[in-house]
C-alpha positions as MATLAB code, in Angstrom:
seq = 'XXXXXXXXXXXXXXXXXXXXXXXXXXXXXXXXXXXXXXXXXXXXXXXXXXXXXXXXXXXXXXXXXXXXXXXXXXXXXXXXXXXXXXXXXXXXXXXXXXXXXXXXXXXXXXXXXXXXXXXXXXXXXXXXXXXXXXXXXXXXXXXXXXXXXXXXXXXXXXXXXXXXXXXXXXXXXXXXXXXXXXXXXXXXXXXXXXXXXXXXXXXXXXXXXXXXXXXXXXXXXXXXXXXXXXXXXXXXXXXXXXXXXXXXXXXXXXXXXXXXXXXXXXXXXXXXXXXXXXXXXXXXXXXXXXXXXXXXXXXXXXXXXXXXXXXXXXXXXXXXXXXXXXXXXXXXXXXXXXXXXXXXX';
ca = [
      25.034   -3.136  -27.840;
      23.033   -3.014  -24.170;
      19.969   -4.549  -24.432;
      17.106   -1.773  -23.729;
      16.528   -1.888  -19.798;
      12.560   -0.976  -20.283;
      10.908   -4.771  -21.159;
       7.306   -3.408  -21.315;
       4.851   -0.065  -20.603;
       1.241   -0.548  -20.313;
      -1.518    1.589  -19.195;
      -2.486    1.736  -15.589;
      -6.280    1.334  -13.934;
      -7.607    1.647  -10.866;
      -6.000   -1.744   -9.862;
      -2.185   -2.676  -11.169;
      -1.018   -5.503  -12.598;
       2.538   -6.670  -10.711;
       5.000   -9.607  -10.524;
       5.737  -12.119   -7.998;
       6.268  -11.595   -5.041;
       3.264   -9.065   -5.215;
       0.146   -9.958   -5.923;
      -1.699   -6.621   -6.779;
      -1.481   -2.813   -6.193;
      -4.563   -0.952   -5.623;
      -3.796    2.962   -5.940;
      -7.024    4.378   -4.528;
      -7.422    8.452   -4.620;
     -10.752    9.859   -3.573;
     -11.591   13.370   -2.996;
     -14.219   13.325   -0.495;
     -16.560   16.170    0.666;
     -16.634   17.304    4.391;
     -17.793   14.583    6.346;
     -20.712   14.649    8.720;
     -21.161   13.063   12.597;
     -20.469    9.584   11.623;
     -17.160   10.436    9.603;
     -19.299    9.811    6.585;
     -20.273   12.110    3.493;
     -23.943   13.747    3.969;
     -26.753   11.836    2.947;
     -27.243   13.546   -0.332;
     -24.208   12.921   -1.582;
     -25.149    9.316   -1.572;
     -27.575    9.296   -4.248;
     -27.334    7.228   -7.391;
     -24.631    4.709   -6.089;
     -24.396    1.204   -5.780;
     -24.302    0.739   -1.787;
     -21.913   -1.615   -0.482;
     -20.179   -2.197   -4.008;
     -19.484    1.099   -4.946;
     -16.012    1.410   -7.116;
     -17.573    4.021   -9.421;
     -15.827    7.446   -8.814;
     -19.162    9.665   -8.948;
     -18.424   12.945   -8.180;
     -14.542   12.205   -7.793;
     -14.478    9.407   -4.795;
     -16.203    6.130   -4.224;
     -17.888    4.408   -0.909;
     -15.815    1.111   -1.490;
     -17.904   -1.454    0.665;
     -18.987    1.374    3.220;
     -22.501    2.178    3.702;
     -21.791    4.919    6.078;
     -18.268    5.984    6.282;
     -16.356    5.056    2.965;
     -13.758    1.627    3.166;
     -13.605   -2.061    3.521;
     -15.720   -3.249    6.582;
     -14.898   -6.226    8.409;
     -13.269   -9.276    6.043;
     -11.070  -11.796    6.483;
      -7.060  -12.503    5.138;
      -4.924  -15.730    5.114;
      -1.590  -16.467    3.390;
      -0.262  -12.897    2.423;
       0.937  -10.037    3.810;
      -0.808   -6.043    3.048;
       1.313   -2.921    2.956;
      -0.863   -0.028    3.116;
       0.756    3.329    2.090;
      -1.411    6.174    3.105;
       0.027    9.736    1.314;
      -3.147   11.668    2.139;
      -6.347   11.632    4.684;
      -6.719    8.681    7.490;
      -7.253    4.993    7.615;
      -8.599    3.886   10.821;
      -7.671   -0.384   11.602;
      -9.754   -2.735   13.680;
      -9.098   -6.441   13.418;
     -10.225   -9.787   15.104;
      -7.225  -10.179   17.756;
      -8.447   -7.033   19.589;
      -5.816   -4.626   17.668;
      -6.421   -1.126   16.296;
      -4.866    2.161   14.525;
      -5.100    5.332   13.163;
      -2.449    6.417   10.460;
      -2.012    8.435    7.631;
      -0.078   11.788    6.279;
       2.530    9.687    4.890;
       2.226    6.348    7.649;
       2.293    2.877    6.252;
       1.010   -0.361    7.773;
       2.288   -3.568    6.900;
       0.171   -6.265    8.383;
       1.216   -9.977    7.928;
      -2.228  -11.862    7.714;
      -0.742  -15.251    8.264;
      -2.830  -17.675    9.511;
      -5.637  -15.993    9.146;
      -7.138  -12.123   10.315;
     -10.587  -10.447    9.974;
      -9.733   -6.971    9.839;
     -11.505   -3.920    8.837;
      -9.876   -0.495    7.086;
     -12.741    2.563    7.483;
     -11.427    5.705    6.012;
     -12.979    8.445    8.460;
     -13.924   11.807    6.820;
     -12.587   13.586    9.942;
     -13.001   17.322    8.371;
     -16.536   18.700    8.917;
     -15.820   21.601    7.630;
     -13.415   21.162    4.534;
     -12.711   18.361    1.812;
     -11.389   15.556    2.642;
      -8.474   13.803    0.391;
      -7.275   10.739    0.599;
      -4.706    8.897   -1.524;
      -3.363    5.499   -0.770;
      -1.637    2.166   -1.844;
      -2.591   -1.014   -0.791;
       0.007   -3.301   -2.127;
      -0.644   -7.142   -1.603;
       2.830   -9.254   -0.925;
       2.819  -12.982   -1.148;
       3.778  -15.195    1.851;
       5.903  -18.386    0.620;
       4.275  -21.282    1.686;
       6.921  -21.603    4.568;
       5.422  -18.868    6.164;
       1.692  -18.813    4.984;
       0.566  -20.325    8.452;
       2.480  -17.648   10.750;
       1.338  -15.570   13.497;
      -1.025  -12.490   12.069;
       0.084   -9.147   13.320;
       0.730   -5.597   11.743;
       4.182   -3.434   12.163;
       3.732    0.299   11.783;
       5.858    2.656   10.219;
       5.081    6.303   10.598;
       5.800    8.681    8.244;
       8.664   10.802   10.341;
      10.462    7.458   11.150;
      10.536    6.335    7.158;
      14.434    6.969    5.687;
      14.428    9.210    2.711;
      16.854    9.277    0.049;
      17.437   13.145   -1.056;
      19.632   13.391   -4.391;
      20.296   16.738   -6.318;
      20.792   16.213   -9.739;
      23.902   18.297  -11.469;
      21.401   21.743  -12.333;
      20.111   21.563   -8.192;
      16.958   19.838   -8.860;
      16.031   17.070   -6.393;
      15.137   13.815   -5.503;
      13.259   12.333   -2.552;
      12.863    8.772   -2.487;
      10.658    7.435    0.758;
      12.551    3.943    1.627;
       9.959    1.577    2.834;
      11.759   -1.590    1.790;
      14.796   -2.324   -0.222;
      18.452   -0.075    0.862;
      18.582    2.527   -1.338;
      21.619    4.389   -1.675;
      23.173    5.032    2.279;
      19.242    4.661    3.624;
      18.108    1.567    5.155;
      14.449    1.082    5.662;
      12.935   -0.215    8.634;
      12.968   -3.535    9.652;
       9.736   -5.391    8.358;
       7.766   -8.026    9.552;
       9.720  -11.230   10.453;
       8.096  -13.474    8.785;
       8.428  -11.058    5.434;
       9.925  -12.088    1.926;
      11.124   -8.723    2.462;
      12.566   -9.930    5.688;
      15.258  -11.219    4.049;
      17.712   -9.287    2.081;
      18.423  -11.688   -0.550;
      15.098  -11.058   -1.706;
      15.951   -7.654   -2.864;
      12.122   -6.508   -2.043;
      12.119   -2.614   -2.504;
       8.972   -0.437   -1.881;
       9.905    2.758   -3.126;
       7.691    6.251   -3.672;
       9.949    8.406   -5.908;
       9.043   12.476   -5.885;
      11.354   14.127   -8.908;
      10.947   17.714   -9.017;
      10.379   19.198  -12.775;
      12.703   18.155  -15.498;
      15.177   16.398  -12.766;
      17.090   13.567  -13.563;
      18.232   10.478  -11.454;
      19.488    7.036  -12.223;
      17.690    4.203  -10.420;
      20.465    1.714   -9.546;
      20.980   -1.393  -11.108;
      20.335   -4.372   -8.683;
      20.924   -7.963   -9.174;
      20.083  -10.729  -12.118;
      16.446  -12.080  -11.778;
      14.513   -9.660   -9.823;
      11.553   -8.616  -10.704;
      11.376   -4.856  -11.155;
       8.084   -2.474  -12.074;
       7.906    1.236  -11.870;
       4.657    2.442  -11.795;
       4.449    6.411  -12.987;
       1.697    8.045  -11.444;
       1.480   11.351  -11.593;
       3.048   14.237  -13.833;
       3.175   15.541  -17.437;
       5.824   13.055  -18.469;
       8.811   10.969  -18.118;
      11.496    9.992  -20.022;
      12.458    6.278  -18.760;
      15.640    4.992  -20.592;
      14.916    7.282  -23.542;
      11.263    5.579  -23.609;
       8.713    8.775  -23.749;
       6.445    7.468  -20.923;
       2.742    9.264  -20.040;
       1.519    9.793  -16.267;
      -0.516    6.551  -15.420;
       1.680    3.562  -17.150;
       3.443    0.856  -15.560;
       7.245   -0.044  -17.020;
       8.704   -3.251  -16.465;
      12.254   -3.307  -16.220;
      15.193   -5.542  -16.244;
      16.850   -5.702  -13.007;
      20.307   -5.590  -13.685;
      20.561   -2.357  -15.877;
      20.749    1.491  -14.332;
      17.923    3.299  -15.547;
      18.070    6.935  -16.409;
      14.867    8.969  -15.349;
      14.312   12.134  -16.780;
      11.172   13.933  -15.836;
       9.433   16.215  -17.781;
       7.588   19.426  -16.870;
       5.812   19.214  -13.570;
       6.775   17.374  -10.526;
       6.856   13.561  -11.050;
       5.716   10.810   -8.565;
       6.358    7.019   -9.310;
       6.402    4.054   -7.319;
       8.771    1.330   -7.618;
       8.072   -2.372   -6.735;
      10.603   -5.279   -6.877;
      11.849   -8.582   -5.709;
      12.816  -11.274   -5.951;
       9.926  -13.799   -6.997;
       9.103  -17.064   -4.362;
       8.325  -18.864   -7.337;
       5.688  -21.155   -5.882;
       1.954  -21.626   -7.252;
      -0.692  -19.589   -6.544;
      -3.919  -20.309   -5.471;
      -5.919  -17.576   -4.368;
      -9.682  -16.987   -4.007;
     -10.718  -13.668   -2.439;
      -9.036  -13.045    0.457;
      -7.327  -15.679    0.747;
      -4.057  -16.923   -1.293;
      -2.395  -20.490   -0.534;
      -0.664  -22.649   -2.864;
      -3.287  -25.661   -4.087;
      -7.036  -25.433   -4.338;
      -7.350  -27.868   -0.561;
      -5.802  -25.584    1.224;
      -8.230  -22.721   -0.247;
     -11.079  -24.588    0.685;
      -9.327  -25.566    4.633;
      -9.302  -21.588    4.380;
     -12.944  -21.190    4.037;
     -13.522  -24.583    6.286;
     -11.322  -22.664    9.019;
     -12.951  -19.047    8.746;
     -16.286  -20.687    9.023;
     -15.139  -22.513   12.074;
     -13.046  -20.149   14.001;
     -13.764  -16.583   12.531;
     -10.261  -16.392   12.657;
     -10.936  -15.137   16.117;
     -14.517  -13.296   15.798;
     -14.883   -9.782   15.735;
     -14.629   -7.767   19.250;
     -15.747   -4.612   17.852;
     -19.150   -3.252   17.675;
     -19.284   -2.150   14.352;
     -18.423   -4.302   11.335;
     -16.672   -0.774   10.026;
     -15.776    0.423   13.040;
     -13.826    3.985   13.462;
     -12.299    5.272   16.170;
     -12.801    8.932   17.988;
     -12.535   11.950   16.110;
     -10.609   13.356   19.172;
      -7.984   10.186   18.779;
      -4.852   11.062   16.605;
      -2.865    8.399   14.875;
      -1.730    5.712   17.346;
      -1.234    2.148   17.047;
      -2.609   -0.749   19.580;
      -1.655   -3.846   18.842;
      -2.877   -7.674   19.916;
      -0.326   -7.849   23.472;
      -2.501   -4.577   24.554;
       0.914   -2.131   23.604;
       0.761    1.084   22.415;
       2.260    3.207   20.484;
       1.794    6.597   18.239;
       4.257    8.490   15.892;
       7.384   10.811   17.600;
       5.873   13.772   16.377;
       3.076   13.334   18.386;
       4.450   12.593   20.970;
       6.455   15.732   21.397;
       3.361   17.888   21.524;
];
């Protein structure tokens, strides 16, 4: 008889549990009111949360550490890498060795902290006069200890330059699977950072968003023995995973050698998949920062306090960028870059 491919299904919160090599998924989705001149909310809608620490969704959408405009103001990274994977609104990027960005729609950043990187991630409420959503991942991916002390610097990928896999199941419903790491079927993702665990492809490391339209079906490919594998279903009505009955908002672990039949139920589905294969070294993280022994946390802090991992050239702590400036990308050398379809207008 073949073992059961689904291991476990648990309930999802605001931050998600994962398995080596990833250290944590945050899925953040705020719905945000028209901004104002300083790409924040207005004033009133300010009232009654805790400023600076505010992870409460009053109203539908939280400040984060933002006074003014909502985000993460300027703090420091060693030892990991970030993949930020922005579905709706903007995220604009400032860090400590003079680079910047604006991306969203569909972009993702994946920024190898190394060494060690202040950076800052502002979420500008560009619309004056409309809403503004927003809906990101910030998934955290472990350096092995090989690589912990590398060169910081971020790679973009922009949304029109990402692979998709599109399947159509036998009764024409389809499949669209956004391949940020990890071959899926003929697509082959981009090339990430070089100093990845995804960089090599013995790692298996797949980043995967998976949009099935109602009651579609699709087999996720088996990959090899001893990879860690997590599907995390996000949004829909339902989902049957293996024959498991699984509600919107749970995270399956799954063995990583078994196909998996996905049969979604009555609205459009969205899941995310996460897997590799795991480094297998101890952990020692405090904050930011994430070595592999408790001295090398506190040479961390010694070496922040010291260097400021390059200080901060920007004059805000959350600084944003010009609402005239579209998405673009400048990075530490002083090149720059912005998406194709931009660049065509």
């Amino acid at each position: 008889m073949t073992p059961n491919p689904v291991v476990r299904i648990w309930p999802l919160d605001f931050q998600w549990e994962t398995s080596d090599p990833f250290l944590f998924c945050v899925h953040h989705e705020d719905a945000y009111p028209a901004g104002n001149a300083q790409f924040g909310p207005p004033p009133a809608s300010l009232q009654g949360r805790n400023m600076g620490q505010d992870f409460t969704p009053k109203d539908g959408w939280r400040m984060y550490h933002g006074d003014k405009v909502p985000g993460f103001p300027v703090h420091p990274h060693r030892g990991f890498e970030t993949v930020t994977v922005v579905r709706r609104g903007m995220v604009d990027h400032a860090d400590s060795l003079g680079a910047a960005g604006r991306y969203g729609g569909g972009d993702v950043q994946w920024m190898t902290a190394g060494k060690g990187v202040q950076h800052s991630e502002m979420f500008p409420l560009l619309n004056t006069d409309k809403d503004n959503s927003m809906e990101l991942f910030q998934i955290w991916l472990n350096l092995p200890k090989a690589n912990k002390m590398a060169e910081p610097h971020f790679t973009m990928f922009w949304s029109d330059a990402i692979p998709k896999s599109v399947e159509t199941d036998s009764t024409g419903r389809k499949i669209v699977v956004d391949v940020i790491a990890g071959v899926c079927g003929t697509s082959v993702p981009l090339s990430p950072p070089p100093n990845s665990w995804a960089a090599d492809s013995n790692n298996h490391v797949a980043i995967w968003t998976i949009k099935m339209d109602r009651e579609a079906t699709w087999t996720l490919p088996a990959t090899e023995p001893g990879i860690n594998r997590t599907l995390y279903f996000f949004k829909g009505t339902s989902m049957q995973v293996a024959g498991n009955r699984v509600a919107p908002k749970q995270g399956i672990a799954l063995r990583s050698d078994a196909d998996v039949l996905l049969v979604n139920g009555a609205e459009e589905g969205f899941l995310l998949l996460l897997q590799g294969r795991p480094i297998n070294e101890v952990v020692a993280q405090y904050g930011p920062f994430v070595m592999n022994t408790e001295a090398e946390i506190k040479q961390a802090f010694a070496d922040y306090r010291r260097t400021q991992f390059g200080g901060w050239p920007w004059p805000r702590s959350d600084q944003v960028h010009p609402r005239e400036k579209g998405r673009f990308a400048k990075h530490a050398d002083g090149r720059e870059e912005a998406p194709a379809s931009s660049l065509k207008k």
